[in-house]
C-alpha positions as a LaTeX table, in Angstrom:
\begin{tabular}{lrrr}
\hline
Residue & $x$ (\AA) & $y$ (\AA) & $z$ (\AA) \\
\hline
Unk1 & $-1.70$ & 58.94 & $-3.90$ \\
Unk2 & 0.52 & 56.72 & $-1.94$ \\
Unk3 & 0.40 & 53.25 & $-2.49$ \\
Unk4 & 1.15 & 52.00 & 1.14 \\
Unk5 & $-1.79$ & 54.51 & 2.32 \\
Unk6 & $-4.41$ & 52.60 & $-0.79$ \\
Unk7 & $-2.97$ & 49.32 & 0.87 \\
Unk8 & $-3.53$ & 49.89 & 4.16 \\
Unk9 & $-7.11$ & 51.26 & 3.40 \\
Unk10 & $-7.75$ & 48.32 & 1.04 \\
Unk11 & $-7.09$ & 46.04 & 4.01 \\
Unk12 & $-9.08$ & 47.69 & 6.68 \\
Unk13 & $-11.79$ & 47.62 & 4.11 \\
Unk14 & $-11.51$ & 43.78 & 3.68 \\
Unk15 & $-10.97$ & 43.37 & 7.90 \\
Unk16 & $-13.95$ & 45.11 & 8.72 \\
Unk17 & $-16.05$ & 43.33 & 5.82 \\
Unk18 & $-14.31$ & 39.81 & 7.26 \\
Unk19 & $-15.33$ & 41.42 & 10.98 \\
Unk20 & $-19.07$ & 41.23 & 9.75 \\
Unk21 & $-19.37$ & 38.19 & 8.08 \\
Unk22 & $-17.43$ & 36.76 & 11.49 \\
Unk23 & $-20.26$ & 38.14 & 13.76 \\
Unk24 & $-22.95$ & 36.69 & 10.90 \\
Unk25 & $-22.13$ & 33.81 & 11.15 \\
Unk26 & $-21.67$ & 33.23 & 14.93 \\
Unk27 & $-25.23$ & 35.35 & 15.44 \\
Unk28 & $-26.70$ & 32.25 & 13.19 \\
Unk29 & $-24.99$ & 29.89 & 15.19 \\
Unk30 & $-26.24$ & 31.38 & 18.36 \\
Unk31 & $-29.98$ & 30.86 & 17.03 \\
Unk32 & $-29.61$ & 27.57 & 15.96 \\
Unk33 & $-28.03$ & 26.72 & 19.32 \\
Unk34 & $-31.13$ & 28.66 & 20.97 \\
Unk35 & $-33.25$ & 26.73 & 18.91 \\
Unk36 & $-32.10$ & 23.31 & 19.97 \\
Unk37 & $-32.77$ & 24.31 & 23.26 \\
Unk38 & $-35.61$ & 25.38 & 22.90 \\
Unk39 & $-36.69$ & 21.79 & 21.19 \\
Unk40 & $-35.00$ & 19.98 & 24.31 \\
Unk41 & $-36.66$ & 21.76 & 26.79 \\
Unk42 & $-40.73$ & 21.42 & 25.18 \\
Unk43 & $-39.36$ & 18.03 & 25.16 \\
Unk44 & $-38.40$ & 17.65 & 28.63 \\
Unk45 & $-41.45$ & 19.23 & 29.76 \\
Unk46 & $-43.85$ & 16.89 & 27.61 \\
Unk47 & $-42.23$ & 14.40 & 29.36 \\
Unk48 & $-43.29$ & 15.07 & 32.66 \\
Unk49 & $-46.22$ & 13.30 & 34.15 \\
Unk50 & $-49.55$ & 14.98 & 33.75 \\
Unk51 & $-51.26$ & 14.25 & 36.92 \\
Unk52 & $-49.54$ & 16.42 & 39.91 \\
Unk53 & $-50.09$ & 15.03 & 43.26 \\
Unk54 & $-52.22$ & 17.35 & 45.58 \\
Unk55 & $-50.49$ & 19.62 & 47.77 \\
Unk56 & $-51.24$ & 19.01 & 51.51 \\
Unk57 & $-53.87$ & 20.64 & 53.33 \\
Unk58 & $-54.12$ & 19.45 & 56.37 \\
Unk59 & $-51.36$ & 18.76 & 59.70 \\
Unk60 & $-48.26$ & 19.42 & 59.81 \\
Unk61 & $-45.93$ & 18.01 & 56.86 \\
Unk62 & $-46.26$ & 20.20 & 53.81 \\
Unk63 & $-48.53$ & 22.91 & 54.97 \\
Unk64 & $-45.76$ & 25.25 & 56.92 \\
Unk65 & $-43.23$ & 27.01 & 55.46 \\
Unk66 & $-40.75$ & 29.09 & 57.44 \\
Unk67 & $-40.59$ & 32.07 & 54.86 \\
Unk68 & $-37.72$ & 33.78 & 57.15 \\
Unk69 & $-35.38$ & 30.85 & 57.19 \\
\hline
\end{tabular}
């Protein structure tokens, strides 16, 4: 057996099992990064007042939407 063709397969070997660990790592960054988001926004929407204002129902202002425009 060649020893350039055992060295070149040795190092493919260890690229592609480098290649894997690369993309586990950055999939469990991605989730933690989702994550965090996910906190900030339940956040963000806790923060918002409870009590909407009532939507107009009556005259002009607020009750007439142009859906073509």
């Amino acid at each position: 057996m060649d020893v350039s063709l055992s060295q070149s397969i040795t190092s493919t070997a260890t690229a592609v099992s480098n290649a894997k660990t690369s993309d586990a790592v950055g999939t469990a960054v991605l989730k933690k990064a989702l994550d965090a988001q996910k906190t900030s926004a339940a956040a963000l929407l806790q923060a918002l007042p409870s009590p909407q204002p009532a939507l107009a129902t009556s005259g002009t202002l607020g009750t007439q939407v142009n859906a073509f425009a």
